[in-house]
C-alpha positions as CSV (number, residue, x, y, z in Angstrom):
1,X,11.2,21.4,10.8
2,X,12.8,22.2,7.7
3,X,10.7,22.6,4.7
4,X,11.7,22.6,0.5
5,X,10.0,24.2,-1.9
6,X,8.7,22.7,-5.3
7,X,8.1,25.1,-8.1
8,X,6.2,24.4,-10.8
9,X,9.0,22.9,-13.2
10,X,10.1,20.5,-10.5
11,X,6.3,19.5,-10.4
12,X,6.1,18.7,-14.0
13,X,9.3,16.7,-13.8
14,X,7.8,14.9,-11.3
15,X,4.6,14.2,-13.1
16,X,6.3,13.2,-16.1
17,X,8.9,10.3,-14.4
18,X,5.1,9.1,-12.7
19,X,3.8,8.8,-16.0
20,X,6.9,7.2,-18.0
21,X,10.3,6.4,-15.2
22,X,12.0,5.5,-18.6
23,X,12.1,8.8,-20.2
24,X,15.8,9.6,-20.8
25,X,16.9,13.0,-19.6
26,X,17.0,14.6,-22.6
27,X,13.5,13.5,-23.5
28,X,12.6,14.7,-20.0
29,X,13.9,18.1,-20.3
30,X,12.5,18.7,-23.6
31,X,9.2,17.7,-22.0
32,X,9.8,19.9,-19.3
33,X,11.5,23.1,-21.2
34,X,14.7,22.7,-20.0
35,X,18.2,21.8,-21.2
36,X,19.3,18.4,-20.5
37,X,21.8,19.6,-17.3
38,X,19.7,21.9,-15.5
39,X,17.1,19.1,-15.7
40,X,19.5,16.1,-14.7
41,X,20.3,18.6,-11.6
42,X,17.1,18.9,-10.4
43,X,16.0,15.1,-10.8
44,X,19.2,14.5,-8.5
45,X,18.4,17.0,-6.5
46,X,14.8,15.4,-6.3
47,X,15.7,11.7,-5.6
48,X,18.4,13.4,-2.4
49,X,15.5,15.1,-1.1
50,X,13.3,11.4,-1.1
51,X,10.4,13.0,-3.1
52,X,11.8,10.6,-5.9
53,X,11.8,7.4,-3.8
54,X,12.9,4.8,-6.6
55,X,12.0,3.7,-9.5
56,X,10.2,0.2,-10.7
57,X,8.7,-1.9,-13.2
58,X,4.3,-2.0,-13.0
59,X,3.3,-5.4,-14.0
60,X,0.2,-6.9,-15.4
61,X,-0.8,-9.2,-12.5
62,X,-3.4,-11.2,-14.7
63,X,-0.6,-11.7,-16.9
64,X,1.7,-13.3,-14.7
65,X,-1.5,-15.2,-13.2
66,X,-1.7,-13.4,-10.2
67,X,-5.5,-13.4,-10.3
68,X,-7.1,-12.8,-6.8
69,X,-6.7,-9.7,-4.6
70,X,-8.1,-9.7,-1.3
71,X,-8.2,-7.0,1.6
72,X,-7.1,-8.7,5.3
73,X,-8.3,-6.6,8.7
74,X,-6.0,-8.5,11.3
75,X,-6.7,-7.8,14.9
76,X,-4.4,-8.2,17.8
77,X,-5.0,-9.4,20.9
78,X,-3.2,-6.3,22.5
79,X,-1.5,-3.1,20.5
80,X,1.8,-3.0,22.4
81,X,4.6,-1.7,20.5
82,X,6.5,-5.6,20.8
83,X,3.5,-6.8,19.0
84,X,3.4,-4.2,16.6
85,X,7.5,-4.4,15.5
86,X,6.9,-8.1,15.4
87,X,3.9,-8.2,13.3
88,X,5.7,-5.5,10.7
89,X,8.4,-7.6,10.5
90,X,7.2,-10.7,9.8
91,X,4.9,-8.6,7.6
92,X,7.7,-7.6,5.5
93,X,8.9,-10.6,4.8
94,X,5.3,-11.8,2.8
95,X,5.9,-11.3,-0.7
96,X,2.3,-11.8,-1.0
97,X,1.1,-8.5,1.0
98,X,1.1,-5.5,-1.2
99,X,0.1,-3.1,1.5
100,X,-0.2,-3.1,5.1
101,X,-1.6,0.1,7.3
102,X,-1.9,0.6,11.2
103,X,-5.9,1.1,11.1
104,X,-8.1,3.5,13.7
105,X,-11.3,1.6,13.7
106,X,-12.5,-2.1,14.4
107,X,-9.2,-3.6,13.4
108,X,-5.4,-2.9,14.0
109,X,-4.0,-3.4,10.3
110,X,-5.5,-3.8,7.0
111,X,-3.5,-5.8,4.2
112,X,-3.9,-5.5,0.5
113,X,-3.1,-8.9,-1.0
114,X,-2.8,-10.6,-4.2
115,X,-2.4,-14.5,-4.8
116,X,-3.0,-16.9,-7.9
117,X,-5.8,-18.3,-6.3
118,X,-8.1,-18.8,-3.4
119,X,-5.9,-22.1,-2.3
120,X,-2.8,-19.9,-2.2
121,X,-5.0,-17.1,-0.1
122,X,-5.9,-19.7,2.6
123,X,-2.3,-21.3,2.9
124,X,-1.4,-17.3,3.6
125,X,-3.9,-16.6,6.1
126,X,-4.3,-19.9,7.8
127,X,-0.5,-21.0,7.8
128,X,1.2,-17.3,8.0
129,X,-0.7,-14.8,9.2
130,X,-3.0,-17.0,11.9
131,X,0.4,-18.2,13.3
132,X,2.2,-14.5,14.2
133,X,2.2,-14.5,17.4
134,X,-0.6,-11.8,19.3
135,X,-2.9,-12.4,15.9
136,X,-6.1,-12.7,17.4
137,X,-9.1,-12.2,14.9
138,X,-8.7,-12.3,10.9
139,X,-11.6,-10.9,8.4
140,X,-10.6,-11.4,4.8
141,X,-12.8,-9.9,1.6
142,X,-12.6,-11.2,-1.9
143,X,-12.3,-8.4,-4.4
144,X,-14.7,-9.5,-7.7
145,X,-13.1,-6.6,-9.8
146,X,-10.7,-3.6,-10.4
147,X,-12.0,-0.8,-11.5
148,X,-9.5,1.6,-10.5
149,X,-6.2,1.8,-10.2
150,X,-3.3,4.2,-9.9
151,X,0.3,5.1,-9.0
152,X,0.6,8.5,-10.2
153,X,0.2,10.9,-7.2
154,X,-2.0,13.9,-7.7
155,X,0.3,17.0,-7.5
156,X,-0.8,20.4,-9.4
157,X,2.1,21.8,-11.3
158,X,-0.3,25.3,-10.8
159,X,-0.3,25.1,-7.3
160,X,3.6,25.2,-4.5
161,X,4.4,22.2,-2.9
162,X,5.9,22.3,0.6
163,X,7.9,19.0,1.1
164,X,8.4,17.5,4.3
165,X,9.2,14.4,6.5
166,X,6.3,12.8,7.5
167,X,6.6,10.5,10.5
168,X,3.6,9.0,11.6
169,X,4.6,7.3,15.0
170,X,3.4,3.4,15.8
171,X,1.4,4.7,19.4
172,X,-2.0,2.9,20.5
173,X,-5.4,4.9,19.1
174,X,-8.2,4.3,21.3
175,X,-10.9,3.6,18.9
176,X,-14.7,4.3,18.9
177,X,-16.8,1.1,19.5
178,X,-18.1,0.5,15.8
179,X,-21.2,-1.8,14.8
180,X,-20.2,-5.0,13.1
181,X,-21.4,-6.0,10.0
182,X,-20.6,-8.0,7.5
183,X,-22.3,-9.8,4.3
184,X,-22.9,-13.9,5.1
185,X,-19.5,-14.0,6.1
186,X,-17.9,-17.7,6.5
187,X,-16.1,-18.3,10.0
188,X,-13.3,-21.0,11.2
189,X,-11.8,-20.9,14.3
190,X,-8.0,-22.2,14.4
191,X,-7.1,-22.5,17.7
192,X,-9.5,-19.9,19.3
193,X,-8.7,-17.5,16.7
194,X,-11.6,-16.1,14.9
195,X,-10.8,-16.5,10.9
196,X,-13.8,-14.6,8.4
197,X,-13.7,-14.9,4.8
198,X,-16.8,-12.9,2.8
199,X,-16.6,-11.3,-1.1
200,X,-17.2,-7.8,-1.6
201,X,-17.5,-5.6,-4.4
202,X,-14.3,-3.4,-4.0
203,X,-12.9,-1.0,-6.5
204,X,-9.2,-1.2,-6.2
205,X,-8.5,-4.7,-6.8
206,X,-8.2,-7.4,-9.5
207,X,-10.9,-9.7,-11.3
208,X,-10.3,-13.1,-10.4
C-alpha cells in the first residue's frame, strides 16, 4: 500500500481550512508562512490526495428549528451483505440520518438523527426505518442536551502524518452476547418488530 507523507506545513494548512474553509489563499498562506502559490499547490495537491474531502456550510440546527437529535440502534434479522447494501442504500437516501455506522455489539447499525420534533422522529422510525426490509428490532434514545461538539479532526502539526486509504470492508462480526439494559424504556411492536424509545443523557447531541 502506498503511503504520503504530511509535514508539518501541510498539517497547519489543514488545521486552518478545519477552522475557517473560507479563508482565501492568500490569507491561508500568510497564516501558514507561505507565499500564496506554493500554498495553492499544496491545498490542490491536498484535496487530489482525499485528505481535503470537500468543503461545507455548519449550520445552527436550533436555528433552523431542527430541535431533537436522537441515536437509532437498528437490528437486522440476518447480516447478509444483500441486507446490508439494501439497508445503506435506502439509508442514504434519509435526509434526516446524520450518521450511520456498521456496529460490533448488541445491534448492527447505529444512526445519529436530528428532526424538528418527536412527531417527525416517529413518522421516521415507524414509517421509514420499521418498513426496510430485514429491520427486525429498533431502540431509539432521546438526547436532552449537547454538550460537545466538533468537526475539526485532531491532527498535531508537531507530530508526521502517514496518509492512507482506509477501507473497512462490510463482513459479518460475530459479536459477544452483551447484558441488556435499558432505563424504563417504552415498547410497540409493528408487525412483530420490536420498536424502543427511552431518553438518555448523551453528550453529542442537541437540546430539544
Amino acid at each position: 500500500m502506498t503511503t504520503t507523507a504530511l509535514d508539518r506545513i501541510d498539517i497547519k494548512i489543514l488545521n486552518e481550512l478545519q477552522q475557517n474553509a473560507d479563508l482565501t489563499n492568500v490569507e491561508l498562506a500568510s497564516r501558514v508562512n507561505l507565499s500564496p502559490s506554493p500554498c495553492l499547490a499544496r491545498v490542490r495537491t491536498l484535496e487530489k490526495l482525499g485528505v481535503i474531502d470537500r468543503r461545507i456550510a455548519v449550520l445552527d440546527p436550533a436555528v433552523l428549528g431542527i430541535c431533537v437529535t436522537a441515536f437509532i440502534q437498528v437490528k437486522l434479522e440476518k447480516q447478509v451483505q444483500l441486507s446490508l447494501e439494501n439497508f445503506t442504500r435506502t439509508i442514504d437516501r434519509l435526509s434526516q440520518v446524520m450518521e450511520c455506522y456498521l456496529m460490533t455489539g448488541d445491534s448492527d447499525y447505529l444512526l445519529r438523527v436530528m428532526v424538528p420534533d418527536i412527531e417527525a422522529l416517529e413518522d421516521l422510525i415507524v414509517n421509514k426505518l420499521s418498513r426496510i426490509p430485514g429491520v427486525s428490532s429498533i431502540r431509539s434514545n432521546l438526547a436532552l442536551k449537547r454538550i460537545s461538539h466538533k468537526t475539526v479532526l485532531p491532527i498535531d502539526s508537531n507530530q508526521p502524518v502517514q496518509i492512507k486509504s482506509c477501507n473497512l470492508a462490510s463482513k459479518r462480526i460475530e459479536r459477544p452476547a452483551k447484558p441488556q439494559y435499558d432505563a424504563a424504556p417504552q415498547t410497540r411492536i409493528d408487525a412483530g418488530m420490536s420498536i424502543e424509545t427511552s431518553r438518555t443523557l448523551d453528550h453529542n447531541a442537541a437540546s430539544f
